[in-house]
KEGUZA-266182 format. One record per residue (C-alpha): residue in three letters; x, y, z. Coordinates in nm, 3 decimals, padded with zeros to 5 digits. Example, Ala and Ser with C-alpha at 12.3 -4.5 7.8 and 13.67 -1.06 7.14 Angstrom:
BEGIN
<nufi res="ALA" c1="01.230" c2="-00.450" c3="00.780"/>
<nufi res="SER" c1="01.367" c2="-00.106" c3="00.714"/>
REM end
This chain:
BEGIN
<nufi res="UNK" c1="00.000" c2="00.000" c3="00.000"/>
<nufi res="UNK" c1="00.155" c2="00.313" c3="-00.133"/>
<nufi res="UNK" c1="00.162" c2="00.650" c3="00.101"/>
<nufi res="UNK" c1="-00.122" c2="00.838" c3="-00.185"/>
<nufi res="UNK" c1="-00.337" c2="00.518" c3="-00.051"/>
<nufi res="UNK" c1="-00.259" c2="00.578" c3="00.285"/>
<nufi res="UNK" c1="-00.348" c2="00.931" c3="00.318"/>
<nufi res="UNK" c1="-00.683" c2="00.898" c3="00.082"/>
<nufi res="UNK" c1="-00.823" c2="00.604" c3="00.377"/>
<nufi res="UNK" c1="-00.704" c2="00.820" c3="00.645"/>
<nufi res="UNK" c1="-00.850" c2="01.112" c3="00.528"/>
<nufi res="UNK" c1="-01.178" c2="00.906" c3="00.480"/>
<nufi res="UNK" c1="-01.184" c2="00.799" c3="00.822"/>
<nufi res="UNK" c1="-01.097" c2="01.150" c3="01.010"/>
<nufi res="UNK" c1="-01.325" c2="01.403" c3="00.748"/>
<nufi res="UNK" c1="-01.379" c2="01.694" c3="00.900"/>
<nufi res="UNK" c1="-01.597" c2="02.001" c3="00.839"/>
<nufi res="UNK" c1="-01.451" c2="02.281" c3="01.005"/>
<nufi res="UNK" c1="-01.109" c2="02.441" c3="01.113"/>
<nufi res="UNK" c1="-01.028" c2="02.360" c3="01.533"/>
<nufi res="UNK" c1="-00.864" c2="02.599" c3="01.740"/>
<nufi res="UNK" c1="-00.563" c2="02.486" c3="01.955"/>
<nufi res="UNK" c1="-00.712" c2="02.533" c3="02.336"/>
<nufi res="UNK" c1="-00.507" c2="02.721" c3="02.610"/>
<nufi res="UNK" c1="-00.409" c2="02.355" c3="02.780"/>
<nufi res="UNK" c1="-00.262" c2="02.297" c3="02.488"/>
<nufi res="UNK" c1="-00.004" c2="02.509" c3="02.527"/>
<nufi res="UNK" c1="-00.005" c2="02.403" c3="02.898"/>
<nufi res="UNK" c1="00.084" c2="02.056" c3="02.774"/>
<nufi res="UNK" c1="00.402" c2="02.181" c3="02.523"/>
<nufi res="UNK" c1="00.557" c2="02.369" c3="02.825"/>
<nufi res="UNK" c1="00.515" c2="02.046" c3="03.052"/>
<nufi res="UNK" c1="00.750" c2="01.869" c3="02.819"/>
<nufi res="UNK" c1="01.042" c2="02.092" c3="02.926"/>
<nufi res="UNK" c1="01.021" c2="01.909" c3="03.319"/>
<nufi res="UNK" c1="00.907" c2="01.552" c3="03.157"/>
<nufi res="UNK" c1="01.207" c2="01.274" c3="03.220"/>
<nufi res="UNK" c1="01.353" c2="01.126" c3="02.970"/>
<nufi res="UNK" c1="01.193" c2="00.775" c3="02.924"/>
<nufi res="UNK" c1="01.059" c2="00.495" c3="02.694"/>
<nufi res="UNK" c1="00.784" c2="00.672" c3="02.582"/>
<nufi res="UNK" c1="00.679" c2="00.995" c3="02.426"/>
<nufi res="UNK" c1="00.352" c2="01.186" c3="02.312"/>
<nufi res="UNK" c1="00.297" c2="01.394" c3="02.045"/>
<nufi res="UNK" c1="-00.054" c2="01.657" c3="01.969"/>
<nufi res="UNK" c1="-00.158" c2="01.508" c3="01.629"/>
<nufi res="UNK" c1="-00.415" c2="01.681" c3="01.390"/>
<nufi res="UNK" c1="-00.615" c2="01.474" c3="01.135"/>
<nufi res="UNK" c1="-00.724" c2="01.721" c3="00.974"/>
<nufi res="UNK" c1="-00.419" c2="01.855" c3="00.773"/>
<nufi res="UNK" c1="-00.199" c2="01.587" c3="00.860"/>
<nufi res="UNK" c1="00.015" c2="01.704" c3="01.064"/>
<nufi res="UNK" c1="00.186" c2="01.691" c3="01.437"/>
<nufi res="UNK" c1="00.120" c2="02.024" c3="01.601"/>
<nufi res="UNK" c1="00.369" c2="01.911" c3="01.864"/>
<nufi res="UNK" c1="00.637" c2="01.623" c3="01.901"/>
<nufi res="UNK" c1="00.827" c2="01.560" c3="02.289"/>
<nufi res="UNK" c1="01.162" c2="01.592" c3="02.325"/>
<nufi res="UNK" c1="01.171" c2="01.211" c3="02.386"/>
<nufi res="UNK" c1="01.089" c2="01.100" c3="02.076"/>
<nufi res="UNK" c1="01.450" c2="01.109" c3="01.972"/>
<nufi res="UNK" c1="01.557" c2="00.916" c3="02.253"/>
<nufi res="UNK" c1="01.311" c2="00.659" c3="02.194"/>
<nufi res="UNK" c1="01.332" c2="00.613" c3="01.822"/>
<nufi res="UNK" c1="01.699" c2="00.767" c3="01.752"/>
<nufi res="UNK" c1="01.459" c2="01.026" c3="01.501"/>
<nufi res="UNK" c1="01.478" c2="01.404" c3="01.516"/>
<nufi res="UNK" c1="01.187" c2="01.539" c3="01.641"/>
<nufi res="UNK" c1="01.189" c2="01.837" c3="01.379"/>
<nufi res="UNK" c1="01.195" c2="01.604" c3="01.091"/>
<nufi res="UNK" c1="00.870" c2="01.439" c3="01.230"/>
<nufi res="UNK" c1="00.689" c2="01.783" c3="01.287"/>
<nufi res="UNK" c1="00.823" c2="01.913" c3="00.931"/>
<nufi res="UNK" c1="00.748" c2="01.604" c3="00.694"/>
<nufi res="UNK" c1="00.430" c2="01.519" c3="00.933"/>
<nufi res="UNK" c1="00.156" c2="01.210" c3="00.889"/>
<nufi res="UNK" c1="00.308" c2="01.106" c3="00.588"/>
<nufi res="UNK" c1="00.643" c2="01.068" c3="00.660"/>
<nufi res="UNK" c1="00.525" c2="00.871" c3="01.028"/>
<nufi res="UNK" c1="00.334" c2="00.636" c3="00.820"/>
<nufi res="UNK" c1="00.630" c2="00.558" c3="00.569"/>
<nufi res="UNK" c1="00.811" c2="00.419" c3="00.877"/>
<nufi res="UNK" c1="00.474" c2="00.191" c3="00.997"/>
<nufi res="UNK" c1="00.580" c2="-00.195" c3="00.877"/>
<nufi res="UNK" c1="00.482" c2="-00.293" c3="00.529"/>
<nufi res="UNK" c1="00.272" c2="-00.622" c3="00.687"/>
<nufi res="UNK" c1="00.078" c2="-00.354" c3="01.007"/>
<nufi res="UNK" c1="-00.051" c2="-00.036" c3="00.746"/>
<nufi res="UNK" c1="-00.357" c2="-00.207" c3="00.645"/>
<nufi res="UNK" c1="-00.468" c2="-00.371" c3="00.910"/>
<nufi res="UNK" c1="-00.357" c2="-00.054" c3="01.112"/>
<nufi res="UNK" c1="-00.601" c2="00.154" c3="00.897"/>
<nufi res="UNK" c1="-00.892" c2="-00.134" c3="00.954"/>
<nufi res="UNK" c1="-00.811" c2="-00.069" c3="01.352"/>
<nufi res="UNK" c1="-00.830" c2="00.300" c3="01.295"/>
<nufi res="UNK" c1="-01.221" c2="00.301" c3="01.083"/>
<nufi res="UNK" c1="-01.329" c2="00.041" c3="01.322"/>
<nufi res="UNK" c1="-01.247" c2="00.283" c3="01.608"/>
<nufi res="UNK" c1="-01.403" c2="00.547" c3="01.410"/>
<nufi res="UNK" c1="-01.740" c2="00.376" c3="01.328"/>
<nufi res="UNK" c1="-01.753" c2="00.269" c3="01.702"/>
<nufi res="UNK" c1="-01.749" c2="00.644" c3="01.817"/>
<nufi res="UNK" c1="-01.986" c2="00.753" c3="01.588"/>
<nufi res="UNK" c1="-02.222" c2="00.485" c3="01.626"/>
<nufi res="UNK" c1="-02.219" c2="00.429" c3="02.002"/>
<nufi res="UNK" c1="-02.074" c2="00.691" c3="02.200"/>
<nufi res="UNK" c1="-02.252" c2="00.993" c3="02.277"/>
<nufi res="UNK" c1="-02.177" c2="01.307" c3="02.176"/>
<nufi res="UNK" c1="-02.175" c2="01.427" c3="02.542"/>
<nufi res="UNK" c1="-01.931" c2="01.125" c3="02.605"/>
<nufi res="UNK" c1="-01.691" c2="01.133" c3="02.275"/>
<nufi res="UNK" c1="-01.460" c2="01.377" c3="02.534"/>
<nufi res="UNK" c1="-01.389" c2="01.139" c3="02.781"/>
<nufi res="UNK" c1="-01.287" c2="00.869" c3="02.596"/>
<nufi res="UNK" c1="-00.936" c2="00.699" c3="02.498"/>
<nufi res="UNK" c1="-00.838" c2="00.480" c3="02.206"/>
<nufi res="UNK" c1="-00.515" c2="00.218" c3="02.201"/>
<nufi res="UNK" c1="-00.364" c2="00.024" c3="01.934"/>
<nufi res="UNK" c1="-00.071" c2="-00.093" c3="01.795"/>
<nufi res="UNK" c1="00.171" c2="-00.170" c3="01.520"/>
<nufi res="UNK" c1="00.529" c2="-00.235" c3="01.410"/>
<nufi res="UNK" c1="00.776" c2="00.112" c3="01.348"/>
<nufi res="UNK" c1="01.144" c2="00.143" c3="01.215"/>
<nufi res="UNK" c1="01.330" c2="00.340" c3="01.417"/>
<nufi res="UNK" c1="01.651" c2="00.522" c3="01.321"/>
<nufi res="UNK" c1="01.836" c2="00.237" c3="01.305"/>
<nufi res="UNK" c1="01.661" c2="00.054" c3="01.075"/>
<nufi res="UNK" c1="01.514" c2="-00.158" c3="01.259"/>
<nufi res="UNK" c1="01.148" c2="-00.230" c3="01.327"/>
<nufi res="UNK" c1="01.062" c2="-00.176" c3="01.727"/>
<nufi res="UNK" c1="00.648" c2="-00.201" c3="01.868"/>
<nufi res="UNK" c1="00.455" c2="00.095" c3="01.963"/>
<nufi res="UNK" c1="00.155" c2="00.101" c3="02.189"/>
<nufi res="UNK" c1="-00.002" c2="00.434" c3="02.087"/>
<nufi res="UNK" c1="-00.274" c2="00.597" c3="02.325"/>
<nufi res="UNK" c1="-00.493" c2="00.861" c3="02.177"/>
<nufi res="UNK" c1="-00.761" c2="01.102" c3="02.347"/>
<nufi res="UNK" c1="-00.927" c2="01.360" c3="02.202"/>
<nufi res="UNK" c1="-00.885" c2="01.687" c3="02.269"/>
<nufi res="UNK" c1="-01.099" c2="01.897" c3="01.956"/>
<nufi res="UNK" c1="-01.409" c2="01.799" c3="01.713"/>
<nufi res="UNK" c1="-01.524" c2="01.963" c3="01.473"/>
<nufi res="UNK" c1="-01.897" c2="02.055" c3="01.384"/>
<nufi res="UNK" c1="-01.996" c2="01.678" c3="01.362"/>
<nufi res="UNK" c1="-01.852" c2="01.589" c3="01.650"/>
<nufi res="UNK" c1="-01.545" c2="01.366" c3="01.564"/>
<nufi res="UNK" c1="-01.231" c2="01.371" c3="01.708"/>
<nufi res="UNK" c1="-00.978" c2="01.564" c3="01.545"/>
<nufi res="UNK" c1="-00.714" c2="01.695" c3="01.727"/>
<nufi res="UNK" c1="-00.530" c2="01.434" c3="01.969"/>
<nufi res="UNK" c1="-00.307" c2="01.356" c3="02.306"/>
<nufi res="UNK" c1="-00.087" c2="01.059" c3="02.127"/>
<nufi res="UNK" c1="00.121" c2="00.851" c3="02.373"/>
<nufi res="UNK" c1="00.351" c2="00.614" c3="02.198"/>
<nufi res="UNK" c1="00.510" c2="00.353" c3="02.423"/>
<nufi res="UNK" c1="00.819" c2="00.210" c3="02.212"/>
<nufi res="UNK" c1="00.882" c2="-00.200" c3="02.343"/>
<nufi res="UNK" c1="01.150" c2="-00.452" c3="02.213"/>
<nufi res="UNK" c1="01.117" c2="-00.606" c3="01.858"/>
<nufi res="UNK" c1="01.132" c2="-00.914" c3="01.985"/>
<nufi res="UNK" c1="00.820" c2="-00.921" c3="02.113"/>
<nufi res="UNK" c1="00.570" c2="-01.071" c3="01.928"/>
<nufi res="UNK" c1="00.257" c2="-00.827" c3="01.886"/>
<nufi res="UNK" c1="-00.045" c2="-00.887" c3="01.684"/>
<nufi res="UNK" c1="-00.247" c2="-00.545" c3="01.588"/>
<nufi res="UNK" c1="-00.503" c2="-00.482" c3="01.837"/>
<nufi res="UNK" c1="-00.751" c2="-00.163" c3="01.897"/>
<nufi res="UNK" c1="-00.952" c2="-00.103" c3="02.166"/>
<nufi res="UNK" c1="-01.154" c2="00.193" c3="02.345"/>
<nufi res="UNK" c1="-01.214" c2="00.275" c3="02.725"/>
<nufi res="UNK" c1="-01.468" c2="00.540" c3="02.848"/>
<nufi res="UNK" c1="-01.430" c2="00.755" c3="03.168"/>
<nufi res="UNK" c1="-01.731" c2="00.659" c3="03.453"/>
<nufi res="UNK" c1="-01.843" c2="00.834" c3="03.663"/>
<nufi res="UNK" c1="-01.574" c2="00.753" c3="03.975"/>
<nufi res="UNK" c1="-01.316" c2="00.883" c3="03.700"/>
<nufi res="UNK" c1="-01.213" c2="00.508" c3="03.585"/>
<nufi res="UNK" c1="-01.156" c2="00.396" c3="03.276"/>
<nufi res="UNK" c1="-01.380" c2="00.101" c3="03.161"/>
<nufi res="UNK" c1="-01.323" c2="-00.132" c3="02.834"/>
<nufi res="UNK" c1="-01.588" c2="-00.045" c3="02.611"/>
<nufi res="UNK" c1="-01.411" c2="-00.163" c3="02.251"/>
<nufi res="UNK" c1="-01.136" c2="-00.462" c3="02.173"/>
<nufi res="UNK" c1="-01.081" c2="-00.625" c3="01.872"/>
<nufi res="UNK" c1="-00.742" c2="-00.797" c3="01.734"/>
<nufi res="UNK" c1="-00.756" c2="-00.713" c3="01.413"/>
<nufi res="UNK" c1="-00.429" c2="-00.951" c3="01.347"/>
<nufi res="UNK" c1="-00.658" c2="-01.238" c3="01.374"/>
<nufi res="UNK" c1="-00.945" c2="-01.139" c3="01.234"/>
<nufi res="UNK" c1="-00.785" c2="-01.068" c3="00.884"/>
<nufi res="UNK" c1="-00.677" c2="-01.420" c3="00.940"/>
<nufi res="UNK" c1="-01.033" c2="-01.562" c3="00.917"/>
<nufi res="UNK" c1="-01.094" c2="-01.430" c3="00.607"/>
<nufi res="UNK" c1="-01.044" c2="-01.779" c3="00.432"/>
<nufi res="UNK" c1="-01.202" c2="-01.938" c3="00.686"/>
<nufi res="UNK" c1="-01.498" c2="-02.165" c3="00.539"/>
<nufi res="UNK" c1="-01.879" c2="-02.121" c3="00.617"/>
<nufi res="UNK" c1="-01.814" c2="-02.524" c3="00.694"/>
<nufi res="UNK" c1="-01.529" c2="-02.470" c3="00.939"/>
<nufi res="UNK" c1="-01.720" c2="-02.187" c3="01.094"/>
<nufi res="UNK" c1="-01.996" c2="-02.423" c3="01.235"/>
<nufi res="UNK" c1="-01.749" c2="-02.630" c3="01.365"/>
<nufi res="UNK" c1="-01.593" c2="-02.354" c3="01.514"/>
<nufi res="UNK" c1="-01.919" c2="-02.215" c3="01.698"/>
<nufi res="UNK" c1="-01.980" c2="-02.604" c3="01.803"/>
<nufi res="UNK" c1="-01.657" c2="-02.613" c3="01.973"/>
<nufi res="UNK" c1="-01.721" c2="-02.369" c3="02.170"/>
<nufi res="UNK" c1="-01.994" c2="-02.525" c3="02.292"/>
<nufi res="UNK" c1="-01.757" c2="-02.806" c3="02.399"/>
<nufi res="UNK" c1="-01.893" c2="-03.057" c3="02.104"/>
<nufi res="UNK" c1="-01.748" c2="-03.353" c3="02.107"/>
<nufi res="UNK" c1="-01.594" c2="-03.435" c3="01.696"/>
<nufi res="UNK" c1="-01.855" c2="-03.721" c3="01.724"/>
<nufi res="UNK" c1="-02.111" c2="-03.492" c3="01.822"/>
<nufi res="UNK" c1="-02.054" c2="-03.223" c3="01.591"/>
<nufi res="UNK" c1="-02.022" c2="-03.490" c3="01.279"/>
<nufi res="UNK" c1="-02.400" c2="-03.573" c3="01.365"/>
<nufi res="UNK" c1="-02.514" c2="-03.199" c3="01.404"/>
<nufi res="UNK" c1="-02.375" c2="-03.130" c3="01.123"/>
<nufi res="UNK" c1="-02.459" c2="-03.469" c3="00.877"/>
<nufi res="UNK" c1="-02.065" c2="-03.565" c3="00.869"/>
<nufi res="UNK" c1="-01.853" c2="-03.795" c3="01.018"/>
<nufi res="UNK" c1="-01.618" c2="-03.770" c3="01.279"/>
<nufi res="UNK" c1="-01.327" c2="-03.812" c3="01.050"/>
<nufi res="UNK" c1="-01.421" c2="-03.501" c3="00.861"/>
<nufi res="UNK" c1="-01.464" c2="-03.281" c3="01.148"/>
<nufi res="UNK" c1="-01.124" c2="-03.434" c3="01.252"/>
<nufi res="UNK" c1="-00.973" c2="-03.350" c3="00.891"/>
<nufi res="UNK" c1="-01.155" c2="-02.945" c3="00.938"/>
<nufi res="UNK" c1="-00.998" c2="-02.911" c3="01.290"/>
<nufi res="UNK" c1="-00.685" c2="-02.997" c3="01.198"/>
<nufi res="UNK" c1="-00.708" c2="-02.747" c3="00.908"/>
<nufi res="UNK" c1="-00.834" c2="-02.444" c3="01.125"/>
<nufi res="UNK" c1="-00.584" c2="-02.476" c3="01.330"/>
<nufi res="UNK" c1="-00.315" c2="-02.428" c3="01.060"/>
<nufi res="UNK" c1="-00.521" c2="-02.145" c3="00.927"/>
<nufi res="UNK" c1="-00.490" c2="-01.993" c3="01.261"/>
<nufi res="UNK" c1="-00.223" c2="-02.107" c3="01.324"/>
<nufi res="UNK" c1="-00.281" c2="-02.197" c3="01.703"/>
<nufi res="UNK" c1="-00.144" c2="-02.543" c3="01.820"/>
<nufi res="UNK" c1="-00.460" c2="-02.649" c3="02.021"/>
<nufi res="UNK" c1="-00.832" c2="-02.648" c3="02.031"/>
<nufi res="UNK" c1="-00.783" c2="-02.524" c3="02.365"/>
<nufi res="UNK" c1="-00.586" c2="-02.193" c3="02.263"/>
<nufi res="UNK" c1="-00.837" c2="-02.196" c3="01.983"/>
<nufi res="UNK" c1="-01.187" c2="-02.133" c3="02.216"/>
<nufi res="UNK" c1="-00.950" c2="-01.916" c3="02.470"/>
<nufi res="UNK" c1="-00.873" c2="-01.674" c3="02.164"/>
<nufi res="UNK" c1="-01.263" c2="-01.680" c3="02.054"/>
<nufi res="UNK" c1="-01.350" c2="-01.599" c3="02.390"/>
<nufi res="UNK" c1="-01.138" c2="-01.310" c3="02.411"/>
<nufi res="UNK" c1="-01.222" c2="-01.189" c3="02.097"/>
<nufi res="UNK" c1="-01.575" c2="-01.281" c3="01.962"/>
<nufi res="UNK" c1="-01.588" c2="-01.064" c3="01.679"/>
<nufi res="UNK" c1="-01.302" c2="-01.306" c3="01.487"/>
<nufi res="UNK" c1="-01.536" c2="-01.574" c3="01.375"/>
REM end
């Protein structure tokens, strides 16, 4: 997926219909930076709507080994040439998802005091490809409401861990806690995609703790055959057990 492809989704999923103004906490924020430590993570004040990074921390260098001027000058575009070839689409699939989700089920009253987290795979100035853990709130809308202007806090972790793409939102209550309103893994879920309407009953039936036996009778086939489907869902999942197979679903019931 080329960066013209990039920016056309992107642009899709954050439209916007008027110009925000930069609050006074804002500013607040950028003059915090100066007593920040320096640690393994680092935020930035992002704006959808012309692409840009209105403000990137001092400890994005340290983090990444990448001047923080080059990010502000080149902006969006230049971030997402550095996002892993494998993580951009399903990293714009997290990113609609989340959008749709807002606009569909949180209130307008309520878009403020939410959060959204995912994830994907970066090259740093190395060269090399490290995980961030990105955390976004909102901080402007425009006149329909939708989040333009963000808090991002990237957490930069070790490339050798192994991190499928995952998105998820919380919501602030009313005792000021964050609750889980929104997860999907999105790794998986493209994974399903040649997943069989056949192999999906089996699936939902083994969730249900079928027996092969019993779900060869539900379903008019033998045992042997459900045996045969089982083994080949697993290597299309590529989990190593039935067992890790209902503990994902369970987690995750949008996959199937």
């Amino acid at each position: 997926m080329n960066i013209g492809s990039i920016k056309e989704v992107y642009k899709e999923i954050f439209k916007s219909h008027d110009n925000p103004s930069l609050k006074k906490h804002i500013e607040k924020i950028i003059e915090l930076d100066t007593y920040l430590p320096y640690n393994s993570t680092f935020f930035c004040i992002t704006n959808t709507q012309n692409l840009s990074f209105e403000y990137v921390s001092k400890n994005m260098n340290a983090c990444l080994g990448i001047d923080n001027n080059e990010f502000k000058s080149k902006g969006m575009r230049y971030f997402w040439s550095r996002i892993h070839p494998d993580d951009l689409e399903i990293w714009l699939n997290a990113l609609n998802a989340l959008m749709d989700f807002t606009l569909d089920k949180i209130s307008i009253e309520e878009r403020s005091k939410a959060t959204y987290t995912w994830n994907y795979r970066f090259k740093d100035g190395k060269g090399e490809y490290v995980n961030i853990v990105q955390n976004t709130s909102p901080l402007e809308f425009d006149n329909d409401n939708k989040p333009i202007i963000g808090l991002a806090h990237y957490t930069v972790l070790p490339s050798d861990i192994e991190m499928q793409v995952c998105a998820s939102a919380k919501l602030l209550n009313e005792k000021n806690e964050y609750e889980t309103i929104y997860f999907n893994n999105f790794s998986q879920k493209l994974l399903t995609d040649n997943i069989s309407n056949r192999e999906r009953d089996i699936i939902r039936l083994l969730v249900l703790s079928y027996s092969s036996k019993e779900i060869g009778k539900s379903l008019g086939i033998t045992a042997n055959t459900v045996d045969t489907h089982r083994r080949n869902i697993l290597k299309k999942l590529d989990v190593s057990s039935t067992g890790e197979l209902i503990g994902m679903l369970k987690m995750n019931k949008n996959i199937i």
